[in-house]
VOPAGU-2260 file (C-alpha; in pm, 1 decimal, decimal comma):
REM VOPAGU-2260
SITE   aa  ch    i         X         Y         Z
SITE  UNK   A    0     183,4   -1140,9    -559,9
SITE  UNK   A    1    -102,6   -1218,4    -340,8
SITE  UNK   A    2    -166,9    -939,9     -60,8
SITE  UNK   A    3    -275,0   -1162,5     185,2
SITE  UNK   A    4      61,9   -1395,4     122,1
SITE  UNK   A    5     330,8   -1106,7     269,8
SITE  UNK   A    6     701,1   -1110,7     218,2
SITE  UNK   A    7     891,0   -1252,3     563,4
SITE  UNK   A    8     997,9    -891,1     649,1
SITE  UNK   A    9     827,5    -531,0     519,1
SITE  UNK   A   10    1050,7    -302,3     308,5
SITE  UNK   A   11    1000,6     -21,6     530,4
SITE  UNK   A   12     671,7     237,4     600,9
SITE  UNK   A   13     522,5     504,3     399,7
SITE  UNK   A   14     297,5     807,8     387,1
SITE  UNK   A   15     -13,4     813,9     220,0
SITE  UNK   A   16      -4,8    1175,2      47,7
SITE  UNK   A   17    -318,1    1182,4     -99,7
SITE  UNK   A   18    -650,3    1302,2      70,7
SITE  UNK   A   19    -783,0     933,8      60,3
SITE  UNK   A   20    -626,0     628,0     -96,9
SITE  UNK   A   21    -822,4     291,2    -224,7
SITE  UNK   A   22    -653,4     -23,8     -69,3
SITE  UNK   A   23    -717,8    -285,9    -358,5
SITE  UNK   A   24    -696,0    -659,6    -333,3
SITE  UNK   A   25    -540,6    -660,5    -639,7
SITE  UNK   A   26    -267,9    -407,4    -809,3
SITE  UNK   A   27    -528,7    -303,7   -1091,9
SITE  UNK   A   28    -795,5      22,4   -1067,2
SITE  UNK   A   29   -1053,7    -250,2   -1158,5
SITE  UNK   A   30   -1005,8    -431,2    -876,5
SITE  UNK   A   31   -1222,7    -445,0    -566,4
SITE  UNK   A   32   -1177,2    -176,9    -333,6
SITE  UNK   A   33   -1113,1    -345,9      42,1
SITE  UNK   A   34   -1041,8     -50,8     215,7
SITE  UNK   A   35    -928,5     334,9     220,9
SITE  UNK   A   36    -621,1     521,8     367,2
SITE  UNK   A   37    -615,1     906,3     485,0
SITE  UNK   A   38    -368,9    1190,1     445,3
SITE  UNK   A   39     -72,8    1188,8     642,8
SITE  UNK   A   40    -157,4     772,5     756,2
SITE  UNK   A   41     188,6     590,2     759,5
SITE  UNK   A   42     175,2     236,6     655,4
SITE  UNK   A   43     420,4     -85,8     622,8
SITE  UNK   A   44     503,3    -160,1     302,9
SITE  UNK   A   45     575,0    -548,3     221,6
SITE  UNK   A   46     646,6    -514,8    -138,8
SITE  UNK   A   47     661,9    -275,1    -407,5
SITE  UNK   A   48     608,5    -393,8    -775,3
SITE  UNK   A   49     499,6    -225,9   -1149,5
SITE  UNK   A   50     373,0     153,9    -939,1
SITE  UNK   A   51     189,5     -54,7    -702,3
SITE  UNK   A   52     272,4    -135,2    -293,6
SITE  UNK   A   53     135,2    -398,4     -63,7
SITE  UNK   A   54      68,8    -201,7     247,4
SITE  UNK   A   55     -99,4    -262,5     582,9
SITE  UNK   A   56    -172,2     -34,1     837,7
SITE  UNK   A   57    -177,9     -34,5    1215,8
SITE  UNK   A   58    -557,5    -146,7    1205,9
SITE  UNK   A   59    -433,2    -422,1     975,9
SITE  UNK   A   60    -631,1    -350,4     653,5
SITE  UNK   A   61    -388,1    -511,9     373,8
SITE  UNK   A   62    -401,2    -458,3      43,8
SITE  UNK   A   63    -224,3    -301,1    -237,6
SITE  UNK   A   64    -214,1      87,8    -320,1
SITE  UNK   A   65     -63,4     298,0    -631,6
SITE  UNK   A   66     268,0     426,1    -529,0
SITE  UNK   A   67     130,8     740,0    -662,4
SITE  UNK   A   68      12,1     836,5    -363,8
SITE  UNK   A   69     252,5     761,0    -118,2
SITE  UNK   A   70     551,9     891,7     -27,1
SITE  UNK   A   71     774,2     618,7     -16,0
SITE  UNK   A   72    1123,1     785,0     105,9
SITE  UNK   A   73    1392,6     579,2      84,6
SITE  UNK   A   74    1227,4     309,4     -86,5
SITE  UNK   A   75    1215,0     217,8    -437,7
SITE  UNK   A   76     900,5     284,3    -629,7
């Protein structure tokens, strides 16, 4: 799934739990970093798939993040 190609409605938000968390374009550690999130930051999730999350947050950086490092609540991981 393409970050930039979001579901029609978000799953719900999230915390980021981690002191800083790399916003990927693509759900791999190889791939290019596009932005970071900081402790405590709650995001919009629009997917969740294989320990990875297509987030965006209220400055509209989009990308996907390890579910490792959220705290997803409600939602399945």
């Amino acid at each position: 799934m393409n970050a930039m190609t979001l579901p029609h409605m978000a799953h719900g938000t999230a915390v980021v739990t981690g002191d800083r968390l790399n916003v990927r374009a693509d759900p791999h550690t190889s791939a290019a970093v596009v932005g970071q999130l900081v402790a405590s930051e709650v995001v919009t999730v629009w997917a969740v798939d294989d320990g990875w999350a297509i987030v965006q947050n209220v400055r509209g950086l989009t990308g996907w993040a390890s579910v490792q490092y959220l705290d997803l609540g409600p939602l399945v991981a």
